[in-house]
C-alpha positions in Angstrom: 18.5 -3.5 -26.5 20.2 -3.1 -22.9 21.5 -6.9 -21.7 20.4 -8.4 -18.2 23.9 -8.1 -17.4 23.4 -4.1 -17.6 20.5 -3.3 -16.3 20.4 -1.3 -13.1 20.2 -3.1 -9.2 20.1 -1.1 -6.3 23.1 -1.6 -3.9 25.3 -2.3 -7.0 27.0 0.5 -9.4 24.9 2.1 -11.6 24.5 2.2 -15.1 25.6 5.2 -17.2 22.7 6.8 -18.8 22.1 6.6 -22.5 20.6 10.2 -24.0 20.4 11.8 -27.2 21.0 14.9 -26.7 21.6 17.7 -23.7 19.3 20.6 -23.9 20.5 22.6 -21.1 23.5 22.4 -19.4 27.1 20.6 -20.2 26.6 16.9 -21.8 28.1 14.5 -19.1 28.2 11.1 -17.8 27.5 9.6 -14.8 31.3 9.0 -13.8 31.9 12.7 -14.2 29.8 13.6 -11.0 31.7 10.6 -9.3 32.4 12.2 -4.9 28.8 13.4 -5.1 25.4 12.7 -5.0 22.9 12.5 -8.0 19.7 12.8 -8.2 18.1 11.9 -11.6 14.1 13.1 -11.9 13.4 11.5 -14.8 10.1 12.8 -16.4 7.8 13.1 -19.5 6.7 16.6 -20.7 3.3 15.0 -21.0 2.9 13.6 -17.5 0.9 15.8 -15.2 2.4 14.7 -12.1 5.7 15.1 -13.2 5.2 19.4 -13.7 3.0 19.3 -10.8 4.8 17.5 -8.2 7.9 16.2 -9.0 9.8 18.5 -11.2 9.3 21.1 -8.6 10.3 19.0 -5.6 13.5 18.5 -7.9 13.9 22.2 -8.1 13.7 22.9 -4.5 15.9 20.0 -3.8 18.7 21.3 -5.9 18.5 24.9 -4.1 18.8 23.4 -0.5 21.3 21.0 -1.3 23.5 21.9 -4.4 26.5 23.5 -2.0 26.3 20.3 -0.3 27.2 17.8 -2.6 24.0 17.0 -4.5 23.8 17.4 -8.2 20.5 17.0 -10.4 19.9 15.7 -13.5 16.5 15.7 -15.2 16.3 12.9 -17.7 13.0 13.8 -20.4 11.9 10.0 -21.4 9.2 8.2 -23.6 7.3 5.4 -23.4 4.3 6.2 -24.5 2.2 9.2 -26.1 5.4 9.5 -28.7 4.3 12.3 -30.2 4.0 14.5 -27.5 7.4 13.5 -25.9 9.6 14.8 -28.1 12.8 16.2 -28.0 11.7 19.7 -29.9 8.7 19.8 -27.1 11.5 19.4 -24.4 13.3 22.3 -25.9 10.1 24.7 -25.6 9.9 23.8 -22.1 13.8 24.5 -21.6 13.6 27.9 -23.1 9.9 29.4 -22.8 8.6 27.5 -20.1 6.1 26.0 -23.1 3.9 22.6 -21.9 1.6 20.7 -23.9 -1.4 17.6 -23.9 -2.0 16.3 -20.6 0.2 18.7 -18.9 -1.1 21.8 -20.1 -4.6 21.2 -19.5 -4.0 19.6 -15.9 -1.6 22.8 -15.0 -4.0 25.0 -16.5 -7.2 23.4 -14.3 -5.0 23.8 -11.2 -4.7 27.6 -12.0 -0.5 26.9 -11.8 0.4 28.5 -15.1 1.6 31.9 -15.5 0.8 33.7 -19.1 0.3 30.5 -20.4 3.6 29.4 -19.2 4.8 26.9 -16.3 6.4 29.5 -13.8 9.0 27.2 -12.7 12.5 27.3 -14.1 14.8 24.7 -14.2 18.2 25.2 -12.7 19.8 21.9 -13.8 21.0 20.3 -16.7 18.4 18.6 -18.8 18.8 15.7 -21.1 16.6 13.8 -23.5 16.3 9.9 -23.0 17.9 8.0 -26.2 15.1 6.4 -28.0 15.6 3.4 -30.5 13.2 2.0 -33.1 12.3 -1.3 -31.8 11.3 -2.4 -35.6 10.2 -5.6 -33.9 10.6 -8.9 -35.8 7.7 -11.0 -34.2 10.4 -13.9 -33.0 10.4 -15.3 -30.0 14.4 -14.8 -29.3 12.9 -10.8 -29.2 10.1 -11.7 -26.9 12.5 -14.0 -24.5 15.4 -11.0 -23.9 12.6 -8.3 -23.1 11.7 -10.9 -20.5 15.2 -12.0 -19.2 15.9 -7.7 -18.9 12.2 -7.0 -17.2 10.3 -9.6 -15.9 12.3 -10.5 -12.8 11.2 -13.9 -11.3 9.8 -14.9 -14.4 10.8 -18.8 -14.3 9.0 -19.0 -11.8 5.7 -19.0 -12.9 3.7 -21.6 -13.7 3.7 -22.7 -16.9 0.4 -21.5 -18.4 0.8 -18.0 -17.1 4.4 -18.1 -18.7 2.5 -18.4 -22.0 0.1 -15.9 -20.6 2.7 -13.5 -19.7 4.7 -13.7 -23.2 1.5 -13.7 -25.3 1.3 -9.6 -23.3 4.8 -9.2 -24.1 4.6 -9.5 -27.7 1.3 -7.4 -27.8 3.4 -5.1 -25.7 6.5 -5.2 -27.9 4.1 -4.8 -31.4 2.1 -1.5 -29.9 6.0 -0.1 -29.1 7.2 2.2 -31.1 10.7 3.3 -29.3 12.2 1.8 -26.7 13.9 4.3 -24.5 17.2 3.0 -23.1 17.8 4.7 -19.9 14.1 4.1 -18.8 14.6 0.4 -19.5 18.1 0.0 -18.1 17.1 1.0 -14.7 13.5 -0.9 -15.1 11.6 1.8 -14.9 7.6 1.5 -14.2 6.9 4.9 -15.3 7.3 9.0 -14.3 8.0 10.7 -12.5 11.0 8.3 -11.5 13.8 9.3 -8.8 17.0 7.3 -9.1 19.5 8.6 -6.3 23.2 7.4 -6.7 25.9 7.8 -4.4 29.7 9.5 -4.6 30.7 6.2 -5.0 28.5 5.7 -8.3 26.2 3.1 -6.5 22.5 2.9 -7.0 21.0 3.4 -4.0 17.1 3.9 -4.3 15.2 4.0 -7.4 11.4 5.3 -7.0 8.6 5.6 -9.1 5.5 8.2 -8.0 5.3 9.9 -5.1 8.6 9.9 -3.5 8.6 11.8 0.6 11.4 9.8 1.8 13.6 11.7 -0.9 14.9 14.4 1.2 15.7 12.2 4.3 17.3 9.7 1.7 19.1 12.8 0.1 20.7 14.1 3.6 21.6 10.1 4.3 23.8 9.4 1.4 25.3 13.0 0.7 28.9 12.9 0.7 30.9 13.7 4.2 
């Protein structure tokens, strides 16, 4: 489990990620692309949005601004639908441009695959989002540091929906199998998730959805 004290908070430096393994391109850390810009797109393979939107705004992003400073990363998470997101199905879409559940049948309604295949390929490395058993125990100490990591603001709240609001978390906590410790150390909501950090290593936005501002933040923060 990631501590409070190393979760992510934009305008402060940003966490290293945590992944499992490097599917394309040389295994690194976020201090190795230190003097540049990063973008992470962080994705599922099944998350329709991500192949239909996202990943190739990544792709295009990368070609403009590569020579300029920027460097991609796309991060492959989980948080739900575990057996679709799965390292061996990141691998097929690596090397054969292979997608699958909700993916493949939204690309395939939009007419966007080619042979069977998502046409796009991807130029930057790709990793795979560390996942960790949560084997939860049911105690409260459990229930209290999901909250103190997540649920910013959470003091505040009356009392009654403080019970209200762990009562979800435990339900929450039981119906998770993985936790996923680079999607929880920058607080994710969901994907398709941008995180852009600085040369300096400093998180500067962190965006979940639809994301337009990302090539005017892109040309902002690259490095002079």
């Amino acid at each position: 489990m990631v501590s409070p004290i190393e979760s992510a908070v934009i305008g402060h430096p940003a966490p290293d990620w945590d992944v499992a393994d490097w599917v394309q391109g040389e295994a690194s850390s976020l201090h190795d692309h230190r003097g540049r810009l990063v973008l992470v797109e962080v994705f599922q393979v099944n998350c329709p949005g991500c192949f239909l939107y996202a990943l190739p705004q990544a792709i295009e992003l990368d070609r403009r601004y590569r020579d300029q400073g920027l460097t991609v990363i796309g991060l492959a998470t989980a948080f739900e639908d575990f057996d679709l997101n799965t390292l061996a199905n990141l691998c097929l879409l690596a090397e054969h441009g292979q997608v699958v559940g909700a993916s493949l049948q939204a690309l395939q309604a939009q007419g966007v695959l080619q042979q069977g295949r998502w046409p796009h390929r991807i130029p930057f490395p790709l990793a795979m989002d560390r996942l960790v058993d949560t084997a939860f125990d049911g105690s409260d100490a459990a229930v209290d540091a999901f909250i103190a990591t997540n649920l910013d603001g959470f003091v505040d709240l009356a009392a009654d929906f403080q019970q209200t609001v762990r009562q979800r978390v435990r339900q929450h906590l039981q119906n998770q199998r993985y936790r996923s410790q680079t999607f929880e150390r920058y607080r994710m909501q969901g994907t398709p998730t941008q995180l852009l950090i600085d040369a300096d290593g400093v998180l500067r936005q962190s965006r979940f959805g639809h994301y337009p501002e990302v090539e005017r933040d892109i040309v902002r923060w690259l490095p002079t």
